[in-house]
C-alpha positions in Angstrom: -10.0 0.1 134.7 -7.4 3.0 134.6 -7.8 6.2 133.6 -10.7 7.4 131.1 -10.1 9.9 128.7 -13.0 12.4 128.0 -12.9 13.4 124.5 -14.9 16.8 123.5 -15.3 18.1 120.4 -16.1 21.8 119.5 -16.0 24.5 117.2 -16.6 28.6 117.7 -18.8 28.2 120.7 -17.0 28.7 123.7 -20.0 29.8 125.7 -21.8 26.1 125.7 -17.7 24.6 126.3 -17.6 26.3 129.1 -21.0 24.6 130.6 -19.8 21.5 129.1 -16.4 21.3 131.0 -17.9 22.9 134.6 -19.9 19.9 134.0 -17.5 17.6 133.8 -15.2 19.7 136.9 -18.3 18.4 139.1 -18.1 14.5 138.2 -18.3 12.3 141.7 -15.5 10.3 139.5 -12.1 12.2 138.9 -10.2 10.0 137.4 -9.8 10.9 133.8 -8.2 13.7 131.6 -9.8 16.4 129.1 -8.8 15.9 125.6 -10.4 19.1 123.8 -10.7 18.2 119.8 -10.8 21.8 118.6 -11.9 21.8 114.4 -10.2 25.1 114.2 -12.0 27.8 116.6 -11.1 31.6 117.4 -8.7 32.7 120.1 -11.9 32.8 122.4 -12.2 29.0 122.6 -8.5 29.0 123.6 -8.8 31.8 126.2 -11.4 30.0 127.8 -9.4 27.0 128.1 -6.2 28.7 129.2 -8.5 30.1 132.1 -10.1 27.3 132.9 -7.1 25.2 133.7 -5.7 27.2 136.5 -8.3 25.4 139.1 -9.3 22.7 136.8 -9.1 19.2 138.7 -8.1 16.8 136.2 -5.7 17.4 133.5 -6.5 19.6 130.0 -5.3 19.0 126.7 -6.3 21.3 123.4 -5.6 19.8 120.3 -6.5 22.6 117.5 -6.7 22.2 113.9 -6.9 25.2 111.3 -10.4 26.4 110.0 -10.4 24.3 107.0 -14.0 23.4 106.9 -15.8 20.7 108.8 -13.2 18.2 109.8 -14.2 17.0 113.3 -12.8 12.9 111.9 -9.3 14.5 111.9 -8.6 16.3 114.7 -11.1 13.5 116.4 -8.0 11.1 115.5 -5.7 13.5 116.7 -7.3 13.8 120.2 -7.1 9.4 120.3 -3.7 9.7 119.6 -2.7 12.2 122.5 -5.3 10.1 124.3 -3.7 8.4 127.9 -6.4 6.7 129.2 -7.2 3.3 128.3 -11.1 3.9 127.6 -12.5 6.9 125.6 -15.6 8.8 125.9 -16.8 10.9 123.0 -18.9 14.0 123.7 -19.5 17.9 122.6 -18.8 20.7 123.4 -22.7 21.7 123.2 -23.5 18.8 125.8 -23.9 19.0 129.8 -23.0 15.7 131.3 -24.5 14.6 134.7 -22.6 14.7 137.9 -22.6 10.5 137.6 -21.4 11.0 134.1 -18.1 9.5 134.2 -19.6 7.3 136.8 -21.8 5.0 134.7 -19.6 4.9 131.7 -17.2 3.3 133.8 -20.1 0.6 135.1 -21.0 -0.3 131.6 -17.6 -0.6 130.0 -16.4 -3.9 129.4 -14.0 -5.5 127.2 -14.7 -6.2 124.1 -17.6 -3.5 124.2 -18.5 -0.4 123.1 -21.2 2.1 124.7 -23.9 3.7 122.3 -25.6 6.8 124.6 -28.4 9.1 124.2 -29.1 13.2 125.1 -31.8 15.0 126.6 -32.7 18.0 123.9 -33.5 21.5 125.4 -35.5 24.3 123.3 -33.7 27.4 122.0 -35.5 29.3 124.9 -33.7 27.1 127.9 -30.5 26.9 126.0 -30.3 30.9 126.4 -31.1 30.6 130.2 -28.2 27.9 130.5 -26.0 30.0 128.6 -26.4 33.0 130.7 -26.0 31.4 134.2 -22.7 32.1 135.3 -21.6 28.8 136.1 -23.2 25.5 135.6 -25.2 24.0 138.6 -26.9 20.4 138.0 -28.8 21.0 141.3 -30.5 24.2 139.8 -31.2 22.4 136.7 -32.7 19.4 138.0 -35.0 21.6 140.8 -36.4 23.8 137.3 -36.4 20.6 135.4 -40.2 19.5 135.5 -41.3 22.8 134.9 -39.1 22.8 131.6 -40.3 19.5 130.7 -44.3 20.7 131.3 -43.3 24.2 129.2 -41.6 22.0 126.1 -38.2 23.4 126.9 -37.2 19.6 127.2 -38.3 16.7 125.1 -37.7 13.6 127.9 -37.6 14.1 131.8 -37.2 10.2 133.1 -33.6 9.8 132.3 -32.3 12.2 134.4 -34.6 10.9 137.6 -34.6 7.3 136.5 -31.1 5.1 135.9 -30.7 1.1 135.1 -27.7 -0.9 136.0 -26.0 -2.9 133.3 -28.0 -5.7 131.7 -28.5 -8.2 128.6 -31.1 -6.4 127.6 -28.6 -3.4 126.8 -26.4 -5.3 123.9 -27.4 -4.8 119.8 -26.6 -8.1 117.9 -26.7 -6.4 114.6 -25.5 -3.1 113.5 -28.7 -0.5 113.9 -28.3 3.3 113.0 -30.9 4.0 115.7 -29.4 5.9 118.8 -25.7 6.4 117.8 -25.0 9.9 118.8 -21.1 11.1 118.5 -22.0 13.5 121.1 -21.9 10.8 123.7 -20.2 7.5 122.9 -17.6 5.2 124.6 -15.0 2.3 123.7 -11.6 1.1 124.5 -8.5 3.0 123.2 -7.4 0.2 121.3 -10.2 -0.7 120.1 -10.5 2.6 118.2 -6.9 2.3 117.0 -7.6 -0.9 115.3 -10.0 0.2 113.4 -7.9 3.5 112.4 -10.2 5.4 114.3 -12.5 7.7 112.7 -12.4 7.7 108.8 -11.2 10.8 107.6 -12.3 10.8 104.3 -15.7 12.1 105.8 -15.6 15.7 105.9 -18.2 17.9 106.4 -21.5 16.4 108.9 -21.9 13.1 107.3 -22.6 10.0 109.8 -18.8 9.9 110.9 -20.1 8.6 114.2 -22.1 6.0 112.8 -19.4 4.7 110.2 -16.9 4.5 113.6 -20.0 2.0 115.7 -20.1 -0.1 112.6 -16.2 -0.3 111.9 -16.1 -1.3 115.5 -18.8 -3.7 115.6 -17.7 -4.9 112.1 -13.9 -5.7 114.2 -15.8 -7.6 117.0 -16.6 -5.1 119.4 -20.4 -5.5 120.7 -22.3 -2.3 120.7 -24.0 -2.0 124.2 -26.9 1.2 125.3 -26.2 3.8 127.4 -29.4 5.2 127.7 -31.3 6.0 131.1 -27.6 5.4 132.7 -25.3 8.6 130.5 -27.3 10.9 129.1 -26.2 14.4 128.2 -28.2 17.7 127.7 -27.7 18.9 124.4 -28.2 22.3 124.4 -29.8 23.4 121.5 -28.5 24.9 118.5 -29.3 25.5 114.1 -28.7 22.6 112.3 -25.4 22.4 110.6 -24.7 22.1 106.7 -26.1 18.6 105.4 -25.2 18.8 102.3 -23.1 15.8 103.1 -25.7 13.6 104.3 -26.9 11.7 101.4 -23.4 10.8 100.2 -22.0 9.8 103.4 -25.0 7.4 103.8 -24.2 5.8 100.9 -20.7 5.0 101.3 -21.7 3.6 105.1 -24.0 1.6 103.0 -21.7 0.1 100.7 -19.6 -0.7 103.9 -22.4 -2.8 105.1 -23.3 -4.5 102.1 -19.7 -5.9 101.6 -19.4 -6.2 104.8 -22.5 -8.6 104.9 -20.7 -9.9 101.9 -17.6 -11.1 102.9 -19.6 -12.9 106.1 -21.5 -14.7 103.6 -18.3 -15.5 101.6 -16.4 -17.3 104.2 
């Protein structure tokens, strides 16, 4: 495989960006480019960027959108199409990847596949503590992170100590909602393009990652688990708006159901 491209999308919180992207400075895999999907933040979120890339090792892009409301499907197509490497990994901007990170995305892509991940959620109280160190060190995390798990301030410890190798056992035959987190997900570049990439009508939070697994799977591309191999720390924050949720549910239902359908049609 080529080059990955690591696609991370954020909004008006460059504090957790900037743990998110010393994270992925430390990766014992290089090879692969920064793509930032920016849904319109301040001029702090680009003056952290600016400063980061001076001693950055792998190359940055920012791709920045107006305020408009929530629109993370647009400029989420926008970063694809800027996009060089041939395989793209979806996180945010409020996620800590593991040193492996890149590492075990690349050992579970495969043609023809896409990669479903999971996150390791931290309590308000160890999301402050994060946010104040002044740079991001894995080693320090993992030394405090039994403690953390004992106190709450984690809800799973096992994936970060524990990882399984690619498997059978890893592939969905059907389309599932469980587990499909657009804070962590993979597939190949043309893959996404085929399907048009993220639909853009959904605006606002509404299951836009889900509707992009089952648009892929719906094209032929098997959905396969990431978990206790890619998980990020999502470090925690308020829920957003979800006023959204119950329409954009619907329409991914009607998707299904005509989906399921046409199968039965032909």
């Amino acid at each position: 495989m080529s080059m990955i491209s690591v696609i991370v999308a954020t909004y008006n919180w460059p504090q957790a960006l900037r743990l998110s992207l010393e994270s992925l400075k430390t990766q014992t895999d290089q090879d692969f480019e920064v793509i930032i999907a920016d849904d319109g933040s301040r001029s702090d979120t680009r003056e952290l960027i600016d400063g980061m890339r001076a001693d950055f090792p792998m190359p940055i892009e920012h791709i920045w959108i107006e305020d408009d409301g929530c629109r993370k499907t647009v400029v989420g197509n926008l970063a694809i199409a800027a996009s060089k490497g041939d395989y793209l990994i979806f996180i945010d901007g409020d996620c800590i990847v593991q040193p492996d990170f890149i590492t075990q995305h690349r050992r579970l892509a495969e043609p023809g596949h896409m990669v479903t991940g999971s996150r390791i959620l931290s309590d308000k109280m160890l999301a402050q503590e994060m946010l104040s160190w002044p740079h991001w060190s894995f080693e320090r995390f993992k030394h405090h992170a039994l403690r953390y798990r004992l106190r709450g301030r984690l809800n799973k410890l096992l994936p970060l100590l524990v990882k399984f190798g690619d498997h059978s056992r890893r592939l969905y035959s059907t389309f599932v909602w469980r587990r499909i987190k657009g804070c962590n997900m993979a597939c190949w570049r043309s893959d996404a393009l085929a399907i048009g990439g993220f639909d853009e009508t959904l605006l606002g939070w509404g299951h836009e990652d889900a509707d992009f697994v089952f648009r892929l799977q719906a094209n032929g591309v098997i959905r396969k688990s990431g978990a206790w191999a890619t998980e990020v720390i999502h470090i925690f924050h308020k829920v957003r708006d979800q006023s959204n949720d119950k329409s954009s549910r619907e329409r991914l239902h009607e998707k299904i159901r005509a989906h399921a359908a046409l199968k039965a049609s032909q």
